[in-house]
N, C-alpha and C positions, 0 to 999 in steps of 0.2 A: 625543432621541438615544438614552438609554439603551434606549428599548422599541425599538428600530429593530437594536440589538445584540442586545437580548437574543431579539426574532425570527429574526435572521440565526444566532445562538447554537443555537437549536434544532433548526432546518433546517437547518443542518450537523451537528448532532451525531445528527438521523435519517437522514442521509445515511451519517454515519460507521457508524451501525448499521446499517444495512443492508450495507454493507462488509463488515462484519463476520460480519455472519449468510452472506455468499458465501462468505468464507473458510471457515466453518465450515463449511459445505456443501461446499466444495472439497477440506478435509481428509477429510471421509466419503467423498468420491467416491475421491480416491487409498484408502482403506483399502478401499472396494470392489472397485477395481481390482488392486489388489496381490492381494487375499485372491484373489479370480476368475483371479489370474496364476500363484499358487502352487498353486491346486487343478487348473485345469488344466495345467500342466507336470506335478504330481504324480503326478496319479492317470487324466488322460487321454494324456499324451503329446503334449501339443496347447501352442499359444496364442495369445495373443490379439493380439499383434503390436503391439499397439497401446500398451499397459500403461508401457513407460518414459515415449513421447515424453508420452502424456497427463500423467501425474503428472506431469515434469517442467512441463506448462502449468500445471496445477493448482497447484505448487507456488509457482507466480511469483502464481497470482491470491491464494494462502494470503498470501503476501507482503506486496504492495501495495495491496493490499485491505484487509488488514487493520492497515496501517499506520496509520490518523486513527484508525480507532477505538482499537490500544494508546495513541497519543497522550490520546485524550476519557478515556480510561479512566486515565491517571497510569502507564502500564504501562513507560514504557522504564526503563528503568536509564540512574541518574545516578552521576555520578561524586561521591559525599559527600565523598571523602576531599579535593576541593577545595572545594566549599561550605562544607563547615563553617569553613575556614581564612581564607575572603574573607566579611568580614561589611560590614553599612555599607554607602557608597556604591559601597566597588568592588566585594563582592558582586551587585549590584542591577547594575551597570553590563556586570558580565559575564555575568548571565542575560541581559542585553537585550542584549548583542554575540551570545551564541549562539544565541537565539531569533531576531533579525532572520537571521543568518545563515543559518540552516538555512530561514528562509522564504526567502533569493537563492535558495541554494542545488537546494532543490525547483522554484518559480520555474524558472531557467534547465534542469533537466533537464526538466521539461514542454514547455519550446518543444525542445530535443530528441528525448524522445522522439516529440513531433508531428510533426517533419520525417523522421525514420527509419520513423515509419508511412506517410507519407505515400511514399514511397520503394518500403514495400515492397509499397503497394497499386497504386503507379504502375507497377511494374515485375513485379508478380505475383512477388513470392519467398516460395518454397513451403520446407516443408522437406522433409528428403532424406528420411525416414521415407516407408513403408508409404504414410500417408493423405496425404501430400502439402499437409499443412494450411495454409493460405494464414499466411504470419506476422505480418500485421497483426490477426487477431483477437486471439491472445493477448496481441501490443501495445498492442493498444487498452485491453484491458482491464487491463495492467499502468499505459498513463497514467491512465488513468482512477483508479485506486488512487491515482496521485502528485496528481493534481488535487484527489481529498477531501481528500489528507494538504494540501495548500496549503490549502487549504478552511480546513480545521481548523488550523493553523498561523496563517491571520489570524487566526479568532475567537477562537484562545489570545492573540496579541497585544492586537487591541480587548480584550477583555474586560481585559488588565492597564492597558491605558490608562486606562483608567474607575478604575481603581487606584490610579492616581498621584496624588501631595499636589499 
């Protein structure tokens, strides 16, 4: 059982990297874009038409994307100023009320955003911008972000399980 976790364990968390490494790259692409937006507005009188609605995609893939990996990586911000105060059992009991939690939680937005993609490829909704970009792509890739972060969310729970006295 344990090598069964700690395979599932690693396979999520090169899943999560790579997540990661999109968002990364999706941060460079918006600094492309912008810079490419300000230069030409500047100094051609021109632009690219394109520059907000993309960043704004890009910035949802920076988002969700890169959500499992802050997780793998210990990145969110905790609220110490309650942990330190709950020790002991109810400590311990209120990591695992908010860790199951947030895995319902991700959970039920996944089957949501699956049926609102599915909506928007059913019914072709585009958006109002220039490129008319179909809006299930950058849905998808927004679930998809919330599917690692689930992802990553179990093999944070198993792995505490294996934990337990």
């Amino acid at each position: 059982m344990d090598s069964i976790v700690k395979r599932i364990t690693r396979a999520v968390a090169r899943i999560s990297d790579y997540g990661g490494y999109v968002a990364a790259l999706a941060v460079f692409l918006i600094l492309v874009l912008v810079c490419t937006e300000v230069f030409l507005r500047t100094f051609l009188r021109s632009s690219t038409l394109i520059a907000d609605e993309m960043s704004g995609y890009l910035n949802a893939v920076v988002l969700f994307l890169g959500l499992a990996y802050t997780l793998k990586e210990g990145g969110f911000i905790r609220v110490e100023l309650v942990y330190v105060r709950l020790r002991g059992s109810l400590g311990l009991a209120v990591k695992w009320l908010i860790t199951l939690s947030s895995l319902a939680y991700v959970g039920i937005v996944i089957v949501y955003m699956w049926k609102h993609i599915a909506y928007s490829y059913a019914f072709n909704v585009t958006s109002t911008d220039v490129t008319e970009t179909p809006l299930y792509i950058p849905q998808f890739l927004m679930w998809m972000g919330a599917v690692i972060l689930g992802l990553q969310l179990l093999v944070y729970v198993l792995n505490r399980m294996r934990n337990l006295p």
